[in-house]
GUMI-235980 format. One record per residue: x, y, z of N, C-alpha, C in turn; residue in one letter. Coordinates in pm, whole numbers. Atoms other than C-alpha are relative to their C-alpha. Example, Ala and Ser with C-alpha at 12.3 -4.5 7.8 and 13.67 -1.06 7.14 Angstrom:
<sites>
> n_east_n_north_n_up_ca_east_ca_north_ca_up_c_east_c_north_c_up_type
> 89_-119_0_1230_-450_780_90_120_0_A $
> -82_-119_-6_1367_-106_714_-77_109_73_S $
</sites>
This chain:
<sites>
> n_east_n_north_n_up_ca_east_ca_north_ca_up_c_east_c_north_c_up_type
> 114_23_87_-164_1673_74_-100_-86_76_X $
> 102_68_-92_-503_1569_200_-34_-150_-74_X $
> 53_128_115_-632_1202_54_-112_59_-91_X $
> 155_-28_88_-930_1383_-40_65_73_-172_X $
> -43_-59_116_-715_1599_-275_92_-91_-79_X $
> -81_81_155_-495_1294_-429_-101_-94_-64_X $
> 95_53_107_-844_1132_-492_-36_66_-117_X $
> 70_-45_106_-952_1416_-684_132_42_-155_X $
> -81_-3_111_-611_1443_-854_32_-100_-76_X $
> 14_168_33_-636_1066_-880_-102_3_-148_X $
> 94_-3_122_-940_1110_-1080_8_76_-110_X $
> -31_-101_109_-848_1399_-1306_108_-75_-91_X $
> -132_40_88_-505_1230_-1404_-42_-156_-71_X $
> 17_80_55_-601_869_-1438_-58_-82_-115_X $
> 61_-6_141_-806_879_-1757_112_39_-100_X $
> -85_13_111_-437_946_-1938_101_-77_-6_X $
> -51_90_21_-308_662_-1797_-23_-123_-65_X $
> -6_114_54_-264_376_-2047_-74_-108_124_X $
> 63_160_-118_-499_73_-1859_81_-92_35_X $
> -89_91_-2_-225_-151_-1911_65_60_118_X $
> -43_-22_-172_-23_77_-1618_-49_95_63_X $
> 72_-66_-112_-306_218_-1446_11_-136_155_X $
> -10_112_-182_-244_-137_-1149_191_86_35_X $
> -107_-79_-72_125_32_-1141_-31_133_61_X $
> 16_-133_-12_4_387_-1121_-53_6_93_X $
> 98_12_-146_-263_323_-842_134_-71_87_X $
> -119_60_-138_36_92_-625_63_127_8_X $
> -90_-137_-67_239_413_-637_-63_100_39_X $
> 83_-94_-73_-37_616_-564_-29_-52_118_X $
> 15_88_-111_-110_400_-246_145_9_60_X $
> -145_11_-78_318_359_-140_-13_172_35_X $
> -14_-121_-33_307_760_-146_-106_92_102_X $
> 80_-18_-136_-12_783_70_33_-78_136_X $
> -22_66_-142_73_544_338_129_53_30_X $
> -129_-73_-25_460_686_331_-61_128_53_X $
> 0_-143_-83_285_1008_429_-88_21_114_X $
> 115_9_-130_78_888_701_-145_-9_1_X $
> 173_27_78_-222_820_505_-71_-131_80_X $
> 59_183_-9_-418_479_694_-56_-5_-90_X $
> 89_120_120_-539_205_478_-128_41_19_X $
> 133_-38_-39_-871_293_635_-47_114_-84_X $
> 31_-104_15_-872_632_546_-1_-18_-132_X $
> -31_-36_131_-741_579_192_-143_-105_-75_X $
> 147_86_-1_-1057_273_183_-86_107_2_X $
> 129_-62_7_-1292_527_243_-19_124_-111_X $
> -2_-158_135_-1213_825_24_7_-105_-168_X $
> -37_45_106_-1133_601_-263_-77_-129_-35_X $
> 120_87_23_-1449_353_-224_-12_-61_-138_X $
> 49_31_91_-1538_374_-598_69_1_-81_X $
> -84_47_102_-1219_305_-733_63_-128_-13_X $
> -75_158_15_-1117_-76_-825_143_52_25_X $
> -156_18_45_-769_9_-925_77_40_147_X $
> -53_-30_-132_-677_174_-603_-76_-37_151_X $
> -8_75_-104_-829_-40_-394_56_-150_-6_X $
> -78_108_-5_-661_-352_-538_79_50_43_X $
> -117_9_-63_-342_-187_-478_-24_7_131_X $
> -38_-37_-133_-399_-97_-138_11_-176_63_X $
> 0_166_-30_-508_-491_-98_123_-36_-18_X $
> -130_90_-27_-200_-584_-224_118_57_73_X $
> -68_-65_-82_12_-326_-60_-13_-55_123_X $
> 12_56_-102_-136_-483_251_8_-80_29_X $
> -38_174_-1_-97_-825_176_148_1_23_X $
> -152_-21_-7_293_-728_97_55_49_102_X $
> -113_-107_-122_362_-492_386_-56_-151_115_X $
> 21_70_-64_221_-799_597_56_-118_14_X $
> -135_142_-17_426_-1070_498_156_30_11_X $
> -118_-15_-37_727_-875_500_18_-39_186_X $
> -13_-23_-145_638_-791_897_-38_-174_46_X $
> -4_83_-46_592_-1153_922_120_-100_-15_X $
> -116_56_25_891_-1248_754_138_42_148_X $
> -100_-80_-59_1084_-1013_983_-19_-44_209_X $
> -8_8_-116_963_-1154_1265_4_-121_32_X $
> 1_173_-4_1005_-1525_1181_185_38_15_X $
> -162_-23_-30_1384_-1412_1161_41_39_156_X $
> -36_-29_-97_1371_-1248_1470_-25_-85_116_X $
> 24_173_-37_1264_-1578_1624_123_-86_-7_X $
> -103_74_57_1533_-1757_1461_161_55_27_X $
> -93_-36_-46_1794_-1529_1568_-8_-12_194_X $
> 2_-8_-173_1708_-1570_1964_-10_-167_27_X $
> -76_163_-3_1713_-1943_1903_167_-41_-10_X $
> -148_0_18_2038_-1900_1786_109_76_86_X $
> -54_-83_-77_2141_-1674_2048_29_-116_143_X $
> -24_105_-112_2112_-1980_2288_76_-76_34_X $
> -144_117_-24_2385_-2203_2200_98_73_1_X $
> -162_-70_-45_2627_-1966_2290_28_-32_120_X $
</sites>
């Protein structure tokens, strides 16, 4: 699927999502574009004039960023620990 075509299915469907979980509905629309090789960039530009799916992507990016920083504060912490052997 192209982004261009889950914007426009984006837009067709999201008018029967309840507002209350249209911020869930956009994050899983965002995890299933970047899982398929979608960039943030790309999904930023096709999807300009939508709030909801560009918060998620913000926070998708905030989240996928502290994991990879978490993961690499560990991997730090394990090569310290690799020393006193």
């Amino acid at each position: 699927m192209t982004v261009e075509l889950a914007n426009e299915v984006w837009s067709e469907l999201k008018r029967y999502v309840d507002t209350i979980d249209r911020d869930e509905a956009a994050e899983t629309l965002v995890s299933v574009l970047i899982d398929n090789d979608i960039g943030a960039d790309e999904i930023k530009a096709v999807f300009k004039g939508d709030s909801d799916v560009k918060k998620a992507l913000t926070s998708y990016l905030r989240n996928h960023d502290e994991i990879e920083e978490i993961d690499d504060e560990e991997d730090i912490e394990d090569e310290d620990n690799d020393d006193d052997y």
